[in-house]
GUMARLO-943012 format. One line per 2 residues: number of its first residue (from 1); their letters; for each residue x, z, y of C-alpha. Coordinates in steps of 0.5 Angstrom, whole numbers. Last residue first. Example, Ala and Ser with C-alpha at 12.3 -4.5 7.8 and 13.67 -1.06 7.14 Angstrom:
% residues 2
2> sa> 27 14 -2; 25 16 -9;
//
This chain:
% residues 503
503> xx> 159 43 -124; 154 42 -116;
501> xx> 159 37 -112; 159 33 -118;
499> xx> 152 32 -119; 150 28 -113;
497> xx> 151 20 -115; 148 22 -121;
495> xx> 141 24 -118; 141 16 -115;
493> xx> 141 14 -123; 136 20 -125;
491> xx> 132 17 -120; 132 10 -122;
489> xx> 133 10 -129; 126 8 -132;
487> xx> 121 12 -136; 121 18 -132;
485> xx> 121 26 -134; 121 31 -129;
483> xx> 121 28 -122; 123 33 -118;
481> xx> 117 35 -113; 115 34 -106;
479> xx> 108 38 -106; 111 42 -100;
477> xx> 119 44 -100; 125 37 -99;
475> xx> 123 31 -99; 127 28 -94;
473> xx> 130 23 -100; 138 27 -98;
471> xx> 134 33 -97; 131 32 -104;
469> xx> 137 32 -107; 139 38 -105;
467> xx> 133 42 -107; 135 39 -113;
465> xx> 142 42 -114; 141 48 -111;
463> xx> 143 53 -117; 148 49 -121;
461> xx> 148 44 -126; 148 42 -132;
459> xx> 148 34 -135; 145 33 -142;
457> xx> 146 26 -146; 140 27 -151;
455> xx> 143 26 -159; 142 20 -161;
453> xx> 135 15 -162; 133 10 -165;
451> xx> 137 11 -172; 140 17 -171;
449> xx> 139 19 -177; 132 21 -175;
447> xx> 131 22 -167; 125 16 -168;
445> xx> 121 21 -172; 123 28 -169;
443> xx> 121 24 -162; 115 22 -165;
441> xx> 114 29 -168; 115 32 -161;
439> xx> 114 39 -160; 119 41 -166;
437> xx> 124 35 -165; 124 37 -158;
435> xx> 127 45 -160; 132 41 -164;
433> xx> 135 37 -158; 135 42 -154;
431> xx> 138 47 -159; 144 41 -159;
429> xx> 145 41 -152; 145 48 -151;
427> xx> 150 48 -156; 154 43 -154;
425> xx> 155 47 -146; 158 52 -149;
423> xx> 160 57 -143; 153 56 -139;
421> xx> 153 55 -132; 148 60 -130;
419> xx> 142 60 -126; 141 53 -129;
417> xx> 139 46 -127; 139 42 -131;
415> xx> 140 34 -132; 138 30 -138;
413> xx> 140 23 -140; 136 21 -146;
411> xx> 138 16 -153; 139 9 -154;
409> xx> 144 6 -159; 148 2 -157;
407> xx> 150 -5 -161; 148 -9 -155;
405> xx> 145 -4 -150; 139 0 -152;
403> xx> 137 4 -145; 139 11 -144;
401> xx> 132 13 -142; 131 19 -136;
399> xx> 130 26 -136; 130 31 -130;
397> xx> 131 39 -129; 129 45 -126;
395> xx> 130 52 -125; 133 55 -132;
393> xx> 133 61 -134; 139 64 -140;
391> xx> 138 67 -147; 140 62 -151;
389> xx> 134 62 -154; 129 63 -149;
387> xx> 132 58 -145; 132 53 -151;
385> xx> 125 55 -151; 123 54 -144;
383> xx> 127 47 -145; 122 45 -151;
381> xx> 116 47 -147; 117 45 -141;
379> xx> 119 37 -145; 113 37 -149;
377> xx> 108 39 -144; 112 34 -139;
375> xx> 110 28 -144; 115 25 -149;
373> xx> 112 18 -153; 117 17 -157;
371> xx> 116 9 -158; 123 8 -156;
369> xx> 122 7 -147; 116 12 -148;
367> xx> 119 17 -143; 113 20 -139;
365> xx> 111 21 -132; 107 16 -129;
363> xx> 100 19 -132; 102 25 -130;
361> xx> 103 32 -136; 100 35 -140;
359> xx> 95 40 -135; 91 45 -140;
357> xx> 85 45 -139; 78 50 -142;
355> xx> 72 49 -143; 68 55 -144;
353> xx> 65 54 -150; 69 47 -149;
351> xx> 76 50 -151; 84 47 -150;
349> xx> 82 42 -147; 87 36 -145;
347> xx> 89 35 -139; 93 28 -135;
345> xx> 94 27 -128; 94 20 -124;
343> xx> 88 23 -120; 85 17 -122;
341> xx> 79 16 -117; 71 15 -121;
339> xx> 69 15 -113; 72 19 -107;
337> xx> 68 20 -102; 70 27 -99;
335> xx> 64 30 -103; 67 28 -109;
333> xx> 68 23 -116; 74 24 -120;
331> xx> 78 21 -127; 83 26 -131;
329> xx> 87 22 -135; 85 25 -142;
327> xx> 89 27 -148; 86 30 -154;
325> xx> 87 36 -156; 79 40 -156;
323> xx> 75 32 -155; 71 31 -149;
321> xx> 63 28 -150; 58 33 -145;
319> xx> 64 32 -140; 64 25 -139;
317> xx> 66 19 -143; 71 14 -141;
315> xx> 75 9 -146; 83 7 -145;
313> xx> 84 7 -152; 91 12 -151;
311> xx> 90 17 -145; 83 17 -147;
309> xx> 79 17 -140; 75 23 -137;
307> xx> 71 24 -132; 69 29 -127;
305> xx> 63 30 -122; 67 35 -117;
303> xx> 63 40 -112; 65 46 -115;
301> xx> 59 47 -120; 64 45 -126;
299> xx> 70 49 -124; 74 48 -130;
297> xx> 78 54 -134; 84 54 -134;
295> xx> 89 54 -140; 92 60 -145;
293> xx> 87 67 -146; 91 74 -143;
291> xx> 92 72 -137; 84 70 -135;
289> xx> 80 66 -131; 86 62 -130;
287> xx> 83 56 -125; 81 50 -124;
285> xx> 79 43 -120; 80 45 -113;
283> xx> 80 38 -110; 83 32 -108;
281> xx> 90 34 -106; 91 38 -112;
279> xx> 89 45 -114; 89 47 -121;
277> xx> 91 55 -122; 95 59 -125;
275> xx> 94 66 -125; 100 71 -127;
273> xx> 99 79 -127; 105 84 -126;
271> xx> 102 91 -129; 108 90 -135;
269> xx> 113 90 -128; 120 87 -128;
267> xx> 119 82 -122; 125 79 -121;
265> xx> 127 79 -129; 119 78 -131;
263> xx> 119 72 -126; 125 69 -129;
261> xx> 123 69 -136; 116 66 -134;
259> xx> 120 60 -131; 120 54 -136;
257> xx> 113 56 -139; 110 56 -131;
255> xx> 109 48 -131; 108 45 -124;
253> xx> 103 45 -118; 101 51 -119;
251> xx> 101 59 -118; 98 66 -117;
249> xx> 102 71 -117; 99 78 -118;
247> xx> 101 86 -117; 105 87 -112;
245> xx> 104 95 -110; 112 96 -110;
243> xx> 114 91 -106; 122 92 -104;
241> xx> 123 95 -109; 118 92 -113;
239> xx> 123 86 -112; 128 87 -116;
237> xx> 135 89 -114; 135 90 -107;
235> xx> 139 89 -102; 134 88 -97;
233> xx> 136 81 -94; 138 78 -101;
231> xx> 132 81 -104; 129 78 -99;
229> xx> 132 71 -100; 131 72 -108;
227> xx> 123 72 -108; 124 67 -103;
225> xx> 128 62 -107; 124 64 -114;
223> xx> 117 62 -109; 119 55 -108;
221> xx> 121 55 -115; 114 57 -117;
219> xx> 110 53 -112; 104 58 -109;
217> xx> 101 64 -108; 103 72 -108;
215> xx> 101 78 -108; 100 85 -106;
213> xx> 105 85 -100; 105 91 -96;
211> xx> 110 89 -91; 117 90 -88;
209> xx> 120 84 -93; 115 80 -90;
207> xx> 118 78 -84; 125 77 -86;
205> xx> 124 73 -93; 119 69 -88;
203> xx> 124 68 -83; 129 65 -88;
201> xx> 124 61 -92; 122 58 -86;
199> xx> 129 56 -84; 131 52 -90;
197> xx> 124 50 -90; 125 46 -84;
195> xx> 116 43 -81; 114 51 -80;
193> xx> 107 51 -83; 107 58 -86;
191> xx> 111 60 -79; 105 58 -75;
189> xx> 100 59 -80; 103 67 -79;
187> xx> 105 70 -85; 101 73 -89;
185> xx> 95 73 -91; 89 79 -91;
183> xx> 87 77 -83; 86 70 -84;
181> xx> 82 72 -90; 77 76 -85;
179> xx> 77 70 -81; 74 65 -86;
177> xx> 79 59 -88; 78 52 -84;
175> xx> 85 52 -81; 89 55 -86;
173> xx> 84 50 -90; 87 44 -87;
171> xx> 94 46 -87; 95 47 -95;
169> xx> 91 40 -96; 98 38 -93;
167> xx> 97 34 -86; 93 30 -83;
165> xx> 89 29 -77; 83 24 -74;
163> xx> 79 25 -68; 86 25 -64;
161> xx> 88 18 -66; 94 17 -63;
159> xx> 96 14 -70; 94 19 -75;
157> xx> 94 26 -71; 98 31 -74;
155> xx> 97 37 -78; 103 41 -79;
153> xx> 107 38 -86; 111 44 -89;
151> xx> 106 46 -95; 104 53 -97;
149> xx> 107 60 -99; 102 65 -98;
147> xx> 105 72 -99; 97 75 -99;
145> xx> 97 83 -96; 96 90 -97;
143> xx> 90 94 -100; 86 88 -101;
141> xx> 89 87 -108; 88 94 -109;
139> xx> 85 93 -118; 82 98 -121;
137> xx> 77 94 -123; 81 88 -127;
135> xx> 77 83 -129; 71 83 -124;
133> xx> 76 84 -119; 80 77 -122;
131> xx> 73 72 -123; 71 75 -115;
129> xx> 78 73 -113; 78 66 -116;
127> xx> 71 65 -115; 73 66 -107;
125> xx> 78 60 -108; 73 56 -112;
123> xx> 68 56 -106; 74 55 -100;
121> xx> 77 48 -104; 69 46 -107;
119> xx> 63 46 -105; 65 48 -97;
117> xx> 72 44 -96; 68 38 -100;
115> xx> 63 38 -95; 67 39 -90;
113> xx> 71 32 -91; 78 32 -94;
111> xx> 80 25 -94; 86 23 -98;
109> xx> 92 21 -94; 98 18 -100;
107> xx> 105 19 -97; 111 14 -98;
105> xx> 108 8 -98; 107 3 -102;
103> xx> 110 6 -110; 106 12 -109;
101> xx> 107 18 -104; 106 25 -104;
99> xx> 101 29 -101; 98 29 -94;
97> xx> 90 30 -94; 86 28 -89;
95> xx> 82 31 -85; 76 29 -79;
93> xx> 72 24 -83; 67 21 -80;
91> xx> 59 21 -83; 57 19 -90;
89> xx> 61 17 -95; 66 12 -97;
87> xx> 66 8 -90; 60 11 -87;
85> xx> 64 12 -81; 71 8 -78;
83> xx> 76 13 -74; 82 9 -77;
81> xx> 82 14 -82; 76 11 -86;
79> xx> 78 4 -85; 85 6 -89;
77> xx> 81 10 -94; 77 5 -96;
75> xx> 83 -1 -95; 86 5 -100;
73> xx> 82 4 -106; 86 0 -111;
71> xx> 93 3 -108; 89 11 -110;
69> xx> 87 9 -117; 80 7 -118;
67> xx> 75 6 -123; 69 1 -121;
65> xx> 62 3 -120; 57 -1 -124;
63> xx> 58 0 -132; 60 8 -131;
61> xx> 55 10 -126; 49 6 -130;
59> xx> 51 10 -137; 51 16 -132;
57> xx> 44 16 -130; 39 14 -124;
55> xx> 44 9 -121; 40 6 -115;
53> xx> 43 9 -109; 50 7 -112;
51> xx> 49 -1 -110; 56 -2 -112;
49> xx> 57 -4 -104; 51 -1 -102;
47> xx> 56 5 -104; 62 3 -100;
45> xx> 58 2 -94; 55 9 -95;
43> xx> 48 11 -96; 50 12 -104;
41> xx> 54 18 -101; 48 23 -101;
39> xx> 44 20 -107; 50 19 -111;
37> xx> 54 25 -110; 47 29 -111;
35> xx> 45 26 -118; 53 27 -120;
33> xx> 52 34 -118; 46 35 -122;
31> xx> 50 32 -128; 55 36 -128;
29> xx> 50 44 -126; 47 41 -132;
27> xx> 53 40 -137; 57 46 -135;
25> xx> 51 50 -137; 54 58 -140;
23> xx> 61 58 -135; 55 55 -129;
21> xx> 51 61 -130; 57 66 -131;
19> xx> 59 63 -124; 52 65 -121;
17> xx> 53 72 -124; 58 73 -121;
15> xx> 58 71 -114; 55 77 -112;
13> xx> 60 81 -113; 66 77 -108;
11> xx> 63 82 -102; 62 87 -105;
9> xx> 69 89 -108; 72 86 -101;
7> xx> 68 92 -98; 71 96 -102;
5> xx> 77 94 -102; 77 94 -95;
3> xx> 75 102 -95; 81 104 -99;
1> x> 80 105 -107;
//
């Protein structure tokens, strides 16, 4: 063990026993963080408005404050990154989190304020590393360095305000990070931040070819692609030849099912550990305590009061009250300001003791034209199985409703990116179909004998297609993301255009 081990050894350890304090009562630390989002933020404009400063329980929170989606509570944020204080939360905001858009506008600015940065994004990242030291003792993770692959968008200040910037969340804690964790990352926040993906990739892979890198973080797909490019630079067959001391990746913002195979052939070592973690714009709300036990454990004393909302009866209940598999669109209340606000993802958990998530999908993202009620859980799992099955990897995909026209039947059109074209391409399809059938009763009910659904329309393409299709939309690399699965045909109409050039 070296020196910075070590020390970084002693350095996470106190953290331990705070966080097995807040693994044994959720519930307290959840409703002592509700108290304190109440009393700091009850001052704010918004707050006297809902009179927040005079909730004492959270009956009276769930019937005084509204819930909120982002178009709902933008003239807050709006005011907010004009300059103005006290909108949402106490004070001025300096930072704004860039993300995705919504059907207003292309990219939704969520405020990151520095308590949030404090309690929450930079608190839950150091329980991370002091969960995995604890886990695994003989690890050398600081013997080398962190391969962050973070966000494109550089800060930028709003509208010639040089008092307020935006920018990916990735950005903003680059900015915020201690120096020690400067110094164990790479590359520099420059190249990290550099706007043209294509030729960020191409500099990291040069860059990092000749370092000592022990893990890596970020975006699946995003980090095949640069796994590839060094491979391609080095001449390499896998990449432990060229980084032989790697031993985690940590990883979010999509499913890790569909490219578990792919990473095991790039990374072919049984000493390789996989993390994922839930961490969004909003807040840092979870992470894999460990690898060998599914879904993520919730961060309940990370500066976040949650609520859930059932998915289908559209009642709301806090922690104390959630149901193991049942699915809930995941509600937020920070120390950035937001308040009962509708991230727009939805869980399930998997166990309350300790209480375990699961990401099933997004609020938007479903295919339900037909009654079958498809969700990207369900979707990941059935092409990873047909993958498995077939023995082939695949990097993304998107899937559409054929709507019932006249005597048509409906059915679904999926386009697949494969590393590998495959050679009998109904067979594919038809394993597809089937492996559907199996995660999905009401999708298995309405295929039956075809009497509502027929057999999925699938599209196979090459490797490139949809980082392709992104450029076209100048949405390529960050958060941007393939819209998996959509209840109406205007992606998958436009990707249609494109496919050609790519069979």
């Amino acid at each position: 063990m070296s020196l910075v081990t070590y020390f970084a050894r002693l350095l996470f350890q106190f953290r331990e026993k705070s966080i097995q304090k807040f693994i044994k009562n959720p519930i307290e630390y959840q409703k002592d963080i509700l108290l304190e989002l109440i009393n700091q933020g009850g001052t704010s404009e918004y707050g006297k408005r809902y009179e927040i400063d005079n909730i004492k329980t959270y009956e009276q929170f769930n019937k005084q404050v509204p819930v909120v989606n982002y178009e709902d509570f933008f003239p807050q944020i709006e005011k907010t990154l004009r300059g103005n204080k006290n909108i949402i939360w106490p004070g001025k905001f300096k930072w704004f989190a860039k993300s995705s858009g919504t059907t207003n506008d292309k990219s939704k600015f969520i405020p990151v304020s520095n308590d949030s940065l404090k309690k929450n994004h930079l608190k839950a990242g150091r329980d991370l590393l002091s969960v995995y030291l604890s886990n695994y003792k003989k690890s050398n993770l600081f013997d080398g360095l962190a391969l962050a692959l973070g966000g494109s968008k550089q800060l930028a200040s709003y509208k010639n305000n040089k008092d307020v910037f935006t920018g990916d969340i990735s950005a903003i804690l680059l900015k915020n990070l201690p120096l020690w964790v400067k110094m164990l990352r790479t590359p520099s926040i420059d190249v990290a931040l550099m706007p043209d993906w294509e030729k960020k990739l191409s500099l990291m892979a040069k860059i990092t070819s000749n370092q000592n890198i022990t893990s890596l973080s970020g975006v699946p797909t995003w980090t095949i692609v640069l796994i590839k490019e060094v491979l391609k630079i080095t001449g390499k067959k896998n990449i432990l030849e060229v980084w032989p001391n790697l031993e985690l990746f940590i990883h979010g913002a999509v499913s890790f099912v569909p490219y578990e195979n792919l990473f095991k052939e790039l990374i072919p070592s049984k000493k390789m550990r996989y993390l994922e973690t839930y961490n969004a714009s909003e807040g840092f709300i979870a992470f894999q305590d460990n690898p060998d036990i599914k879904g993520m454990m919730l961060l309940t004393n990370h500066g976040i009061f949650y609520e859930f909302e059932d998915v289908y009866t559209k009642g709301i209940c806090d922690l104390s009250k959630v149901k193991i598999n049942k699915e809930y669109a995941l509600l937020m209340t920070t120390f950035s300001g937001l308040w009962r606000y509708r991230i727009g993802d939805t869980i399930k958990f998997l166990s309350i003791e300790p209480y375990r998530i699961l990401i099933t999908g997004r609020t938007k993202h479903f295919i339900n034209a037909f009654g079958e009620e498809l969700i990207v859980e369900n979707s990941d799992m059935a092409i990873s199985n047909t993958c498995k099955l077939l023995s082939m990897s695949f990097y993304n995909y998107s899937a559409a409703p054929i709507f019932i026209t006249g005597e048509k039947r409906g059915a679904h059109e999926w386009i697949i990116e494969l590393e590998n074209l495959p050679d009998n391409k109904k067979e594919f399809s038809k394993t597809l179909d089937k492996e559907l059938r199996k995660v999905n009763s009401d999708y298995d009910a309405k295929r039956f004998k075809d009497i509502a659904l027929k057999e999925p329309k699938t599209h196979f393409v090459g490797e490139g297609f949809f980082d392709f299709w992104l450029k076209t939309k100048k949405r390529l690399g960050g958060q941007n993301k393939v819209p998996r699965l959509s209840n109406n045909r205007k992606h998958i109409d436009d990707m249609l255009k494109y496919i050609k050039q790519f069979q």
